[in-house]
C-alpha positions as CSV (number, residue, x, y, z in Angstrom):
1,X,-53.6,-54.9,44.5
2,X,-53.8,-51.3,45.0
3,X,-50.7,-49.2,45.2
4,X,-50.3,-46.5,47.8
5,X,-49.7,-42.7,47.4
6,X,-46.7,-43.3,49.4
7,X,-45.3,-46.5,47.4
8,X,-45.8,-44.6,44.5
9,X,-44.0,-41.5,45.2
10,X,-41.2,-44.2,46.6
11,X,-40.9,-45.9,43.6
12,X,-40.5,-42.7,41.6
13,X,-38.0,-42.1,43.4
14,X,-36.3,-44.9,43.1
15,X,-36.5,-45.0,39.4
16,X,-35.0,-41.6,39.2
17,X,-32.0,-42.4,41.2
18,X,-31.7,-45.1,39.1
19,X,-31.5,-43.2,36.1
20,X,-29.9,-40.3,37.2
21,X,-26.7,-42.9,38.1
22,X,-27.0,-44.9,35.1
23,X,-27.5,-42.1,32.8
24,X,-24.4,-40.2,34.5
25,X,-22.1,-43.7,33.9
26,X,-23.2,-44.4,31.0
27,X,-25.1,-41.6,29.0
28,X,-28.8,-41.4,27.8
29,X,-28.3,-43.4,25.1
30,X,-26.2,-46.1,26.9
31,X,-29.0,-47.4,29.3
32,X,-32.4,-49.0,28.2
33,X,-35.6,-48.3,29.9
34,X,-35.4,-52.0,31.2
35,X,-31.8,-51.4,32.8
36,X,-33.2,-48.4,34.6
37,X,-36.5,-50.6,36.2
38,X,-34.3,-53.6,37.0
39,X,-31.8,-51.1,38.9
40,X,-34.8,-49.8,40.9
41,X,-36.5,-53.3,41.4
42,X,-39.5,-52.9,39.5
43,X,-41.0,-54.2,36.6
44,X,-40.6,-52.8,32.9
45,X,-44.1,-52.6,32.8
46,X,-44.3,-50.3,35.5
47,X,-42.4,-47.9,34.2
48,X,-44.9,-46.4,32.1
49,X,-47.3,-45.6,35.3
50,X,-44.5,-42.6,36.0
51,X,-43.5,-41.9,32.3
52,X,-44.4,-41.4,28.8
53,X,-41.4,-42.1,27.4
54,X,-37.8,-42.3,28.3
55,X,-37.3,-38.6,27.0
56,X,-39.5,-37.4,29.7
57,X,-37.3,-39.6,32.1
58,X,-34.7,-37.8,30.9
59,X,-36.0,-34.4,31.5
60,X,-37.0,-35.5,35.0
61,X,-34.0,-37.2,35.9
62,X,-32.0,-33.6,35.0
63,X,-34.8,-32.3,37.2
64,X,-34.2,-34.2,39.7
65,X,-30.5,-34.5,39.9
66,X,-30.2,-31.0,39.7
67,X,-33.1,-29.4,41.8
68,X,-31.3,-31.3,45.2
69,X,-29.8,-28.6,47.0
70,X,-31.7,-26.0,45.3
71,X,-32.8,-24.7,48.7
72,X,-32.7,-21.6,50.6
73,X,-29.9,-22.4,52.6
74,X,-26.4,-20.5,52.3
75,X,-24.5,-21.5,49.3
76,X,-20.8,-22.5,50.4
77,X,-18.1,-19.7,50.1
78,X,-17.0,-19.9,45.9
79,X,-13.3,-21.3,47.1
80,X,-15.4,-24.1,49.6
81,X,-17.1,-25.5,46.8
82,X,-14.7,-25.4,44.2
83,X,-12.3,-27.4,46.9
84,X,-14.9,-30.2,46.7
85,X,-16.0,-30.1,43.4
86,X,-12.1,-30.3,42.6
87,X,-11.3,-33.2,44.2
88,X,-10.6,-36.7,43.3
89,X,-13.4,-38.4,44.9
90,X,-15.8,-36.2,42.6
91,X,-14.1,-36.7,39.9
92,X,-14.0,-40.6,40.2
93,X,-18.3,-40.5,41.4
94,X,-19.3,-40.5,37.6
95,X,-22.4,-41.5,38.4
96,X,-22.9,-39.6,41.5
97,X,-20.9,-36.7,40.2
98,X,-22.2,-33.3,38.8
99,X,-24.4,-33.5,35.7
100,X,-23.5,-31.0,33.6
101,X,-19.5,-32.8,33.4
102,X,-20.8,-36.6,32.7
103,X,-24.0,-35.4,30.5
104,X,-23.5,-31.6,29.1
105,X,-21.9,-32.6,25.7
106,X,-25.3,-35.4,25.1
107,X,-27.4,-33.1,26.9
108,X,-26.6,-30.5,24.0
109,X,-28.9,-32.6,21.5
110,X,-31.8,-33.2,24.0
111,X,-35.0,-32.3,23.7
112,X,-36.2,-28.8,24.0
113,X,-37.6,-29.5,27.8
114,X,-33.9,-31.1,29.2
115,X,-32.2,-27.9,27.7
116,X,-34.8,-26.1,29.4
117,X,-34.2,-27.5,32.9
118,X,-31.0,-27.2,32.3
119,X,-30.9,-23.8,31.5
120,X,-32.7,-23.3,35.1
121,X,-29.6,-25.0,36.8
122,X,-27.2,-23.3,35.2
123,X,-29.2,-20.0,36.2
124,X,-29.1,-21.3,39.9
125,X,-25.7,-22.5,39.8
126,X,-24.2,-18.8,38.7
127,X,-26.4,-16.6,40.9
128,X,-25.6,-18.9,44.4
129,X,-22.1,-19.2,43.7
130,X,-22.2,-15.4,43.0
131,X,-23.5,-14.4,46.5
132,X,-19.8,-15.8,47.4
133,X,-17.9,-15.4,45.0
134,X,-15.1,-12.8,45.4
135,X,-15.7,-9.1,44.0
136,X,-16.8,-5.5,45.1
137,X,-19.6,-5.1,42.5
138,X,-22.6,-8.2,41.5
139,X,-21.4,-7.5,37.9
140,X,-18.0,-8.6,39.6
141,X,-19.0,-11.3,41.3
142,X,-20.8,-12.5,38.5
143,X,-18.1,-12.8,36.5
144,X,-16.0,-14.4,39.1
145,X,-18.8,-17.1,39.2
146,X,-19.4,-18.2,35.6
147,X,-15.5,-18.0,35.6
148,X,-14.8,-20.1,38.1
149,X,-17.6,-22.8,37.3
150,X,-16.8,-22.8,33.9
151,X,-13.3,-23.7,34.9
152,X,-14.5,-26.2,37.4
153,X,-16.7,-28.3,35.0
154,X,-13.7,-28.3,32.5
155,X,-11.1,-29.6,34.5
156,X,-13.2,-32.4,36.1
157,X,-13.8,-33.2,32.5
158,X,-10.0,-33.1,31.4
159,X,-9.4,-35.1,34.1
160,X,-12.2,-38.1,33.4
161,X,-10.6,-38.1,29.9
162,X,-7.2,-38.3,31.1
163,X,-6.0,-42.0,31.3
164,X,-3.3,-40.5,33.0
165,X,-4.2,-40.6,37.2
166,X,-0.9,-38.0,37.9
167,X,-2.1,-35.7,35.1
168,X,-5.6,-36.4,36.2
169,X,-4.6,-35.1,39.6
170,X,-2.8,-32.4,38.3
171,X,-5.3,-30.9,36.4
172,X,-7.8,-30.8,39.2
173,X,-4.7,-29.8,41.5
174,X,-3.8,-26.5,39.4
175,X,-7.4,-25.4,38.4
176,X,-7.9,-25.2,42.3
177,X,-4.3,-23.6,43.0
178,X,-5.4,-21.3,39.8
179,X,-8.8,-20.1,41.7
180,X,-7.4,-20.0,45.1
181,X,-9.0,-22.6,46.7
């Protein structure tokens, strides 16, 4: 039987999501290629009709994940963003949450093609959160942005880690007091 361009583009889809969730919850090397099909509802088999290998997943999933909201459309004021990204909720969506906090340290070792992509975001990331960030001059703005990120995927991290919910809250609490959001 004879897929469709459409199913096929759907199931690609799915198995990305898939991966991009498990991956996130449970790292790269914490997910099999068979848990990642079964989560989608397709065969193991099928998997290699999208994929070479799982390292290309990889490096698709991170291209996926982090080419949503890539758009043109305005990037929320610097303070905005970091308000959200800040919060609880976030913080407890492991594997919804952003990439770079529940992969960076395993994305480090990847291949030369998820480093890549990644190195893309991270671009993205610093020049739409410096069109709001605060400052008179881009150079200042600039700064303000790789600042503030920086200190944003820290303390979601530090407060993953921290088996402690208060000090979890307090971390994310203080890092948004400490950038004014």
């Amino acid at each position: 039987m004879k897929v469709s361009r459409e199913q096929v583009a759907e199931n690609r889809q799915r198995i990305l999501d898939a991966a991009a969730r498990l991956f996130r919850e449970r790292g790269f090397d914490g997910v099999t290629v068979a848990e990642i099909m079964k989560a989608a509802e397709l065969t193991h088999g099928a998997f290699y009709g999208h994929f070479r290998s799982k390292e290309e997943l990889i490096a698709q999933t991170c291209g996926h994940v982090l080419g949503a909201g890539s758009g043109s459309e305005a990037p929320p004021a610097l303070k905005d963003y970091a308000a959200a990204y800040l919060s609880p909720r976030h913080r407890d969506d492991v594997g919804g949450g952003c990439l770079f906090v529940g992969l960076g340290s395993e994305a480090v070792r990847a291949s030369p093609d998820v480093r890549h992509t990644l190195t893309d975001a991270i671009r993205r990331k610093v020049e739409a959160l410096s069109r709001t960030a605060p400052g008179k001059t881009a150079e200042a703005r600039r700064r303000a942005a790789i600042g503030s990120w920086a200190a944003m995927v820290g303390a979601v991290l530090l407060a993953r880690l921290a088996d402690d919910e208060a000090l979890a809250d307090e971390l994310l609490a203080e890092t948004r007091a400490w950038l004014g959001a």
